[in-house]
Structure formats: C-alpha cells, structure tokens
Biopython code that builds the backbone (N, CA, C, O; Angstrom):
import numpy as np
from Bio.PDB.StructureBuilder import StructureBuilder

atoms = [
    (1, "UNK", "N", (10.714, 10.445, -5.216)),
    (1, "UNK", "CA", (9.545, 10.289, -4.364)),
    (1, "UNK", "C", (8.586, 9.313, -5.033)),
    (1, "UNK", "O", (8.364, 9.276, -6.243)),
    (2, "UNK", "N", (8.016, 8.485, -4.056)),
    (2, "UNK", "CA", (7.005, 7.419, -4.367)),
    (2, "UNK", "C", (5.705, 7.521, -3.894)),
    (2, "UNK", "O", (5.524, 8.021, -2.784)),
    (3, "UNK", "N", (4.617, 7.061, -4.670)),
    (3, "UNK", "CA", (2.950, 7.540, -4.059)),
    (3, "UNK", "C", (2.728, 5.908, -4.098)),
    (3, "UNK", "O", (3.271, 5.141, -4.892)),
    (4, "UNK", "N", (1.787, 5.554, -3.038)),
    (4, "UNK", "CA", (1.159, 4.429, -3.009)),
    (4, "UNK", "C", (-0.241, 4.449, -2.508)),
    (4, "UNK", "O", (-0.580, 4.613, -1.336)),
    (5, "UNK", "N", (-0.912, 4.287, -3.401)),
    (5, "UNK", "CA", (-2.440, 4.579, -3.492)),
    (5, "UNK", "C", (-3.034, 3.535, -3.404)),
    (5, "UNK", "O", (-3.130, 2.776, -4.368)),
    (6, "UNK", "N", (-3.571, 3.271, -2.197)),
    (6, "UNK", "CA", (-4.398, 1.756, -1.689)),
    (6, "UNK", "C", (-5.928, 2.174, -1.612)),
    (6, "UNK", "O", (-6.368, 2.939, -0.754)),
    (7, "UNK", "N", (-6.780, 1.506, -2.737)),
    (7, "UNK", "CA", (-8.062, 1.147, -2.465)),
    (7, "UNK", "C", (-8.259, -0.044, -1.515)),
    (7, "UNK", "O", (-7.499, -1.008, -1.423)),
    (8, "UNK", "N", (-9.171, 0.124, -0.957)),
    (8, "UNK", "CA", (-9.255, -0.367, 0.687)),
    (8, "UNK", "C", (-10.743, -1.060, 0.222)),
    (8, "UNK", "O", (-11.610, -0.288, -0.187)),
    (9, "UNK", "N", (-11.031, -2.518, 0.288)),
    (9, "UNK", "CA", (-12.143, -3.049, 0.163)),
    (9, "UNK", "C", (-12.329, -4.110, 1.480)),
    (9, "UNK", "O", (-11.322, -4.476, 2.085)),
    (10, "UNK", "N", (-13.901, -4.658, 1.952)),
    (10, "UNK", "CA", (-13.859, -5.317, 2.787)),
    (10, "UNK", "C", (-13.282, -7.063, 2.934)),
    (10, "UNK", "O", (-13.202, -7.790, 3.924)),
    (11, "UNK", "N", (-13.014, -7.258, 1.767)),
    (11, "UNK", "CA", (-11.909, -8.924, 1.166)),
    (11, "UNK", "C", (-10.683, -8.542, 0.818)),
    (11, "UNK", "O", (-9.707, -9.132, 1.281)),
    (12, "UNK", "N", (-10.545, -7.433, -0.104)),
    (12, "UNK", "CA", (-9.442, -7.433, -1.202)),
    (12, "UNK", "C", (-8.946, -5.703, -0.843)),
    (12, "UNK", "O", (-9.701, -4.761, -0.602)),
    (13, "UNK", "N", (-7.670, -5.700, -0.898)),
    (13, "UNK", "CA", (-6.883, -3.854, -1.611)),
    (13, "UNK", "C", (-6.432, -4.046, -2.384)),
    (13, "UNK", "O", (-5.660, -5.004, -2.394)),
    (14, "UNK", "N", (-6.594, -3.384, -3.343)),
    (14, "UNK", "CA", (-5.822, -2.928, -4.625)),
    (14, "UNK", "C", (-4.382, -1.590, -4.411)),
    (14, "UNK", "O", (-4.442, -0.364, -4.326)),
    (15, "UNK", "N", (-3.762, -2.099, -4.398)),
    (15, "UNK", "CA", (-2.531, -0.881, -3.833)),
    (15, "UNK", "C", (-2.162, -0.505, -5.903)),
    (15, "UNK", "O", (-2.527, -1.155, -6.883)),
    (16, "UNK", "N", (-1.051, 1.212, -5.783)),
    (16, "UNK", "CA", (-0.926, 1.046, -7.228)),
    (16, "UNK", "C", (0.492, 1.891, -6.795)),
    (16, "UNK", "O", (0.303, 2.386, -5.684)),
    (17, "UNK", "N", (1.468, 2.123, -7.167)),
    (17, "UNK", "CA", (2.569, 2.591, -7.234)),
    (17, "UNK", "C", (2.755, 3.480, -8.422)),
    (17, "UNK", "O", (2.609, 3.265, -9.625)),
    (18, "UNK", "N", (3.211, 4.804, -7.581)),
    (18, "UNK", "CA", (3.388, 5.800, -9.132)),
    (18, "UNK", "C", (4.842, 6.451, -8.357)),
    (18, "UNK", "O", (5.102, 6.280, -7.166)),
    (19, "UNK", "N", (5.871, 7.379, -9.528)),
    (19, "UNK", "CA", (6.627, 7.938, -9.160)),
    (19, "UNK", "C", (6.138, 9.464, -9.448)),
    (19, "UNK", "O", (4.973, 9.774, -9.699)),
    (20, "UNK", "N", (7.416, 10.500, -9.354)),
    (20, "UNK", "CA", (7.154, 11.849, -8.807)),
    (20, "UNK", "C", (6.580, 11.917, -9.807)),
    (20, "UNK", "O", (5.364, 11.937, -9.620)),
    (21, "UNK", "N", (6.956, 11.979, -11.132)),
    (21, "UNK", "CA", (6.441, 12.251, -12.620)),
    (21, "UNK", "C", (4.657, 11.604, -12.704)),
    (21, "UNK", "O", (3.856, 11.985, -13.559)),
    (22, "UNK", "N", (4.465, 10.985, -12.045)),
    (22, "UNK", "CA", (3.318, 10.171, -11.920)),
    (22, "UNK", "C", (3.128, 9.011, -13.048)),
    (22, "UNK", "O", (2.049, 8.753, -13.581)),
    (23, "UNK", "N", (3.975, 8.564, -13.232)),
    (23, "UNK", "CA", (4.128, 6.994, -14.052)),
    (23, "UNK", "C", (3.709, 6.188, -13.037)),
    (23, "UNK", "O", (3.503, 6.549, -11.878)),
    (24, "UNK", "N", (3.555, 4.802, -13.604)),
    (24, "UNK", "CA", (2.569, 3.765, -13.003)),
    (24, "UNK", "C", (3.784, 2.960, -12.515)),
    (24, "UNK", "O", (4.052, 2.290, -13.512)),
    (25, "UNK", "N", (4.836, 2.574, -11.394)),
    (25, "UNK", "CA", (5.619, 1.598, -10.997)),
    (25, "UNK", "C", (5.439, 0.277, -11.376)),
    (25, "UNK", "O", (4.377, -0.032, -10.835)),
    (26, "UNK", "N", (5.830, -0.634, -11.956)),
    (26, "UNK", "CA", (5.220, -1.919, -11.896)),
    (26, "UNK", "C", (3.866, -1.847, -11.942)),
    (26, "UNK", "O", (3.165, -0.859, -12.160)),
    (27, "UNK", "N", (3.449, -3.333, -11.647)),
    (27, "UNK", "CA", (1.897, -3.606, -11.649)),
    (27, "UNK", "C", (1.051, -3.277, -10.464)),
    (27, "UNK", "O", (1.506, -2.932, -9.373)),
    (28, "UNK", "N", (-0.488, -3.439, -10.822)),
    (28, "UNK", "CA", (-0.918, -2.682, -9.374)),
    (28, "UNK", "C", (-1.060, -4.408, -8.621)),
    (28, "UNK", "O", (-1.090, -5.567, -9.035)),
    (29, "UNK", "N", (-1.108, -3.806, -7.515)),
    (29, "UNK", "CA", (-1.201, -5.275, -6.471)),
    (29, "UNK", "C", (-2.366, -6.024, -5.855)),
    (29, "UNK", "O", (-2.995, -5.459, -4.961)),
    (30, "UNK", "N", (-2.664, -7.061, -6.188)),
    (30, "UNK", "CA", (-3.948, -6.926, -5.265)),
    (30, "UNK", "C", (-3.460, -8.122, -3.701)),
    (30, "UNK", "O", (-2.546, -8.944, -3.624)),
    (31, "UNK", "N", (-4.309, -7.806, -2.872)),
    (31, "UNK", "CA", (-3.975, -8.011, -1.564)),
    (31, "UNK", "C", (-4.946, -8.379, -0.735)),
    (31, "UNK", "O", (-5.603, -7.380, -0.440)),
    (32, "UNK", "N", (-5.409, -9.483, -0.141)),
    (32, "UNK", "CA", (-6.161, -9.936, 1.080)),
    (32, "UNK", "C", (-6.150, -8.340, 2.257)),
    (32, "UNK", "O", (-5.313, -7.438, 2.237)),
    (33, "UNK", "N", (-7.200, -8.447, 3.045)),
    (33, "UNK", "CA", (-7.710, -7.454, 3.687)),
    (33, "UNK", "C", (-7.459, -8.533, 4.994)),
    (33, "UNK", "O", (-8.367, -9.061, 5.635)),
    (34, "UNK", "N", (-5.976, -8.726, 5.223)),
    (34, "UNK", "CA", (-5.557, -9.241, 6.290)),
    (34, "UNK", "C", (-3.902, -8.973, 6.929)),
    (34, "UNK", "O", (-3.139, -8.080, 6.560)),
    (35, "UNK", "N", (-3.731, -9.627, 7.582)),
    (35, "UNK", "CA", (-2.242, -9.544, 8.033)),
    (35, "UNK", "C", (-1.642, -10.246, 7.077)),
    (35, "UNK", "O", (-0.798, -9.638, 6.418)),
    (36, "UNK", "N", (-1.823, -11.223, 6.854)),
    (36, "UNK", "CA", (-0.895, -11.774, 4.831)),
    (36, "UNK", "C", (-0.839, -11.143, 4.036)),
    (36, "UNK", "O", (0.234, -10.838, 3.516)),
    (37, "UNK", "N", (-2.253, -10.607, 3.552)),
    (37, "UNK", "CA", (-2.264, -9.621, 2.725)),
    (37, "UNK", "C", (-1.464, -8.532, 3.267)),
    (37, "UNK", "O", (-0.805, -8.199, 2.282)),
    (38, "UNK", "N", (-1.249, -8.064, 3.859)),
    (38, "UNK", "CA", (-0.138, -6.901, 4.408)),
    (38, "UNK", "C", (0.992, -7.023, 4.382)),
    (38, "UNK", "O", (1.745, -6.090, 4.101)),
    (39, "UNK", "N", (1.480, -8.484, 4.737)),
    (39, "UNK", "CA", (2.871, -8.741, 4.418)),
    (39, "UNK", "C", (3.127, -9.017, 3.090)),
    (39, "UNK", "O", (4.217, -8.731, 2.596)),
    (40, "UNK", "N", (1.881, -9.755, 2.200)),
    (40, "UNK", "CA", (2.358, -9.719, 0.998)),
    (40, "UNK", "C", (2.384, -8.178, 0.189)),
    (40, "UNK", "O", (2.702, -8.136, -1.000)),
    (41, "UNK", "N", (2.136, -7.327, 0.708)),
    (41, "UNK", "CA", (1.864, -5.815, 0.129)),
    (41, "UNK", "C", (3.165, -5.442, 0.714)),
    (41, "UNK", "O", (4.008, -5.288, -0.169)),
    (42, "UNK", "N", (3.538, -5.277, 1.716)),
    (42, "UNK", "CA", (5.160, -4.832, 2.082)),
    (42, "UNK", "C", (6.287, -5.485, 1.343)),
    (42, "UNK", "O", (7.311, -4.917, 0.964)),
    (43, "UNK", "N", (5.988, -6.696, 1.190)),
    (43, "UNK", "CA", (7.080, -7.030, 0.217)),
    (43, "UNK", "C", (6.643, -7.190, -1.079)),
    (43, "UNK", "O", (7.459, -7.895, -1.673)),
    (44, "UNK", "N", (5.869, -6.911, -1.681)),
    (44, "UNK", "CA", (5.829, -6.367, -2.982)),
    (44, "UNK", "C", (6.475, -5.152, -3.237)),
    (44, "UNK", "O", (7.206, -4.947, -4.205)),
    (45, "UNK", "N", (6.064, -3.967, -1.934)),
    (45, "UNK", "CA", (6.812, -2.734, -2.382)),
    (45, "UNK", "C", (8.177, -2.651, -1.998)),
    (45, "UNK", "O", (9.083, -1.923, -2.404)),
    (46, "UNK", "N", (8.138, -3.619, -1.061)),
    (46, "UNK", "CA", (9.717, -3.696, -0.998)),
    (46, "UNK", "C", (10.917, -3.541, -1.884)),
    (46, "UNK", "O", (11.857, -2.767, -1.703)),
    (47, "UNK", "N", (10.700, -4.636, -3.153)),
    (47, "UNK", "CA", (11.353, -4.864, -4.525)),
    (47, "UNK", "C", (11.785, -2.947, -4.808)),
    (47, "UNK", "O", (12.932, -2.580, -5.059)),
    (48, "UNK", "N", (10.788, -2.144, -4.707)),
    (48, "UNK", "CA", (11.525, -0.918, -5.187)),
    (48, "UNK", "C", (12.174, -0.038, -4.138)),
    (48, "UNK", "O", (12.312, 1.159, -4.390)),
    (49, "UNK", "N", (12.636, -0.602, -2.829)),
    (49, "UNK", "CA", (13.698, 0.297, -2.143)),
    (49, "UNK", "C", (12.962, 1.292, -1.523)),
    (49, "UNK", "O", (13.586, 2.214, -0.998)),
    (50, "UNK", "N", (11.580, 1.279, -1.480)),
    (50, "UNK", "CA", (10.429, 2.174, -0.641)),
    (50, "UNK", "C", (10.904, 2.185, 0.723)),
    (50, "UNK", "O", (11.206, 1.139, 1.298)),
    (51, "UNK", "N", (10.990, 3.410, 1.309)),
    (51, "UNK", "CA", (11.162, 4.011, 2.665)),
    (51, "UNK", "C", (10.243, 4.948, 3.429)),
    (51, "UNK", "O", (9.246, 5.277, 2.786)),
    (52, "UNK", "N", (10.337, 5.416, 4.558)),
    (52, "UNK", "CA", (9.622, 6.185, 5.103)),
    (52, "UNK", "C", (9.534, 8.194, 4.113)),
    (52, "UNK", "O", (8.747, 9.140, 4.076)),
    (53, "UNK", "N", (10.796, 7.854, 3.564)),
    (53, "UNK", "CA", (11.721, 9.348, 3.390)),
    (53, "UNK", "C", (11.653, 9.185, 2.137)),
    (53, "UNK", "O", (12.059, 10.162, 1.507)),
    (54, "UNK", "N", (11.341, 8.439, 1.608)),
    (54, "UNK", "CA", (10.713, 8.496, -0.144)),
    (54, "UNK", "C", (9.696, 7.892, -0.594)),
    (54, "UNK", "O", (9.631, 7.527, -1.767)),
    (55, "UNK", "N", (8.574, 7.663, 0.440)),
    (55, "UNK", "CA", (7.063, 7.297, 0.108)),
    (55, "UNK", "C", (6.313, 7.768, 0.450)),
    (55, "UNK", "O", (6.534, 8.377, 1.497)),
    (56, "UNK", "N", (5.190, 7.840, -0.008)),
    (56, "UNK", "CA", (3.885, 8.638, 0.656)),
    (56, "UNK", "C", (2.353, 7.206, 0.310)),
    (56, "UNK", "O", (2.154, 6.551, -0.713)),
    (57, "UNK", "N", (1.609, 7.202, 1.584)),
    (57, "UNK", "CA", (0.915, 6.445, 1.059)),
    (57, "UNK", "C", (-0.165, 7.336, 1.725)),
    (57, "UNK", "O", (-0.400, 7.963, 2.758)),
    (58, "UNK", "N", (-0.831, 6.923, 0.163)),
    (58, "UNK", "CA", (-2.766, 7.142, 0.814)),
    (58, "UNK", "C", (-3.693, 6.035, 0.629)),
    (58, "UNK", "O", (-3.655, 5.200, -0.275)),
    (59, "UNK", "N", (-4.559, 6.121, 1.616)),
    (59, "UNK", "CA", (-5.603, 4.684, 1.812)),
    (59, "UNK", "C", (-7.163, 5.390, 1.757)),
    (59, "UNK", "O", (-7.527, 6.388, 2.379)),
    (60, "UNK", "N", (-7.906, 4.613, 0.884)),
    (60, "UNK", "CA", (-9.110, 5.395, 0.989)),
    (60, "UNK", "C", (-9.553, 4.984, 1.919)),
    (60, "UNK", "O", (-9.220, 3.801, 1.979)),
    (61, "UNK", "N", (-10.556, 5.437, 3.320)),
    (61, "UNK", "CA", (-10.775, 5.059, 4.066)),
    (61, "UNK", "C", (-12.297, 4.618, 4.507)),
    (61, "UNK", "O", (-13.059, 5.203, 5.276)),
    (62, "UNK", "N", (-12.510, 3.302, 3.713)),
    (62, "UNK", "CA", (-13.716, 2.958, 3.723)),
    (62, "UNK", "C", (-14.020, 2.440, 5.039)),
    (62, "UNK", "O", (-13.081, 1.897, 5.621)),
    (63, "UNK", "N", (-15.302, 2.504, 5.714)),
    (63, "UNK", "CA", (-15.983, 2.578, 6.549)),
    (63, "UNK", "C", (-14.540, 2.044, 7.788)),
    (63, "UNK", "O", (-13.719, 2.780, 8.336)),
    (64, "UNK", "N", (-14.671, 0.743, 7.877)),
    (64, "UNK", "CA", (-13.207, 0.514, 9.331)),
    (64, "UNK", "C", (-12.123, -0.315, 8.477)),
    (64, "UNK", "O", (-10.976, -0.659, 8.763)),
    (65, "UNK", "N", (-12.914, -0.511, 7.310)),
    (65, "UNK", "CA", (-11.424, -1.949, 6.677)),
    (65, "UNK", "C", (-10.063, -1.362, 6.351)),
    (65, "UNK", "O", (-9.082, -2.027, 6.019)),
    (66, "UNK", "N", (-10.109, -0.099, 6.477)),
    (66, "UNK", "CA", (-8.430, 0.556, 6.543)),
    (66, "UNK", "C", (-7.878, 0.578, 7.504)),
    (66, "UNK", "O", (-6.757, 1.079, 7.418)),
    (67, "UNK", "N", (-8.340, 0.043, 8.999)),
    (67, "UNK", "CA", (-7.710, 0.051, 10.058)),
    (67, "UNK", "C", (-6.710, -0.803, 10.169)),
    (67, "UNK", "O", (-5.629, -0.477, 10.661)),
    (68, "UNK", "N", (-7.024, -2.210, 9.635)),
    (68, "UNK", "CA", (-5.674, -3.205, 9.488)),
    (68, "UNK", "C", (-4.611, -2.874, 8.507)),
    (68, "UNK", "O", (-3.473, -3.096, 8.922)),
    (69, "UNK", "N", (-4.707, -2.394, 7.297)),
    (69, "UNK", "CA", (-3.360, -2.096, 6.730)),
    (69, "UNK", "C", (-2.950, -0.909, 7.022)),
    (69, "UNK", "O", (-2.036, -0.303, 6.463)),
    (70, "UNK", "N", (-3.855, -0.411, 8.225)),
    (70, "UNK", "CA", (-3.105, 1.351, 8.562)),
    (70, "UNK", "C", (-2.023, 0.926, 9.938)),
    (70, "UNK", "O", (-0.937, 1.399, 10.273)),
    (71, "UNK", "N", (-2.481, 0.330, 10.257)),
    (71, "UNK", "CA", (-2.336, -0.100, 11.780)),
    (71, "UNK", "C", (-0.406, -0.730, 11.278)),
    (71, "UNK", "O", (0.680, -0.188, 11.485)),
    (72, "UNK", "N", (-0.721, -1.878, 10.677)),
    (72, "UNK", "CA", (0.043, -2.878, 9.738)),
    (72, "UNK", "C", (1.594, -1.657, 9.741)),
    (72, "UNK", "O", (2.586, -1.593, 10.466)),
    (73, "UNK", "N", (1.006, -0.649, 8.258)),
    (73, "UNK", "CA", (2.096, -0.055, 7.916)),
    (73, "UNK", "C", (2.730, 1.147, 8.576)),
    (73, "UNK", "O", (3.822, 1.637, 8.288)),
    (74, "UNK", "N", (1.770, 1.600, 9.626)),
    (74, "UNK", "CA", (2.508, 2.338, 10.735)),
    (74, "UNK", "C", (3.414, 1.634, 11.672)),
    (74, "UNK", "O", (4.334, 2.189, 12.273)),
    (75, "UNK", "N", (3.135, 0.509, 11.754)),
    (75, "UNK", "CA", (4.271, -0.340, 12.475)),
    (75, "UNK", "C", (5.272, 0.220, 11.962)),
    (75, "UNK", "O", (6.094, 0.752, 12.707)),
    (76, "UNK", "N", (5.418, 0.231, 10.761)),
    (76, "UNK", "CA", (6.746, 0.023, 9.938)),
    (76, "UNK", "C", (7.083, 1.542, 9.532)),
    (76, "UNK", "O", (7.898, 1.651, 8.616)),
    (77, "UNK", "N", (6.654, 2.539, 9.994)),
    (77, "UNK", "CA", (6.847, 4.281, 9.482)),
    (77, "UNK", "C", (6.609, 4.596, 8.532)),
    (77, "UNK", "O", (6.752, 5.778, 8.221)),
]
sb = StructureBuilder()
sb.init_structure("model")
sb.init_model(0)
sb.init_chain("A")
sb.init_seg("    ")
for serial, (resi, resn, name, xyz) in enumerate(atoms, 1):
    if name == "N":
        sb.init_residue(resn, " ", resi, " ")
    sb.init_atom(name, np.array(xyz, "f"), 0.0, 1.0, " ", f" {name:<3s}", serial, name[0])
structure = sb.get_structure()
C-alpha cells in the first residue's frame, strides 16, 4: 500500500509518497496548480506502479485550489 500526501497551494503542490511502513518513496514532487502540473504529478507517480487498489491519496483542502488536482485524479480512480 501507497500514501500520497498532496499539499495543495494556490501556484504550486507539493505531493510526497510514503509506503505501508511509512518510508519516504523517492523525492517529494513539486507541481504547478494546473492541468500540467497534474499530468506532470501522474507521471511522476506513475514510475512506481501506483493504482487505484494500492494507493491512497490525501489533499489538504485549501480554500478551492484542490478542486483541479481532485477533479484531475478522479478522472483516473
């Protein structure tokens, strides 16, 4: 199991990847607060074989700027 913990800012997210043990995956990511930035955040986590059925993501949900990468990665389950 995989956690992906996205700080949600109004320019920039910081996403961070941990496993079950809670180790740090790779590096944390940083990401435009856009649709690029979203695709570049999906395929960053891509590289580790992340699925619906072995990830969990949480987004802090600052005022509306989590609506685009919520919106984004529910596309995708």
């Amino acid at each position: 199991m995989f956690y992906v913990g996205i700080e949600i800012g109004k320019r920039h997210n910081k996403a961070h990847l941990i496993n079950y043990k809670g180790d740090h995956v790779g590096i944390s990511i940083l990401f435009k607060n856009s649709k690029d930035g979203s695709k570049f955040l999906l395929q960053s986590i891509n590289q580790y074989k992340l699925i619906s059925d072995n990830t969990v993501v949480e987004l802090g949900a600052t005022r509306y700027y989590w609506l685009l990468i919520f919106s984004f990665l529910h596309k995708f389950g």
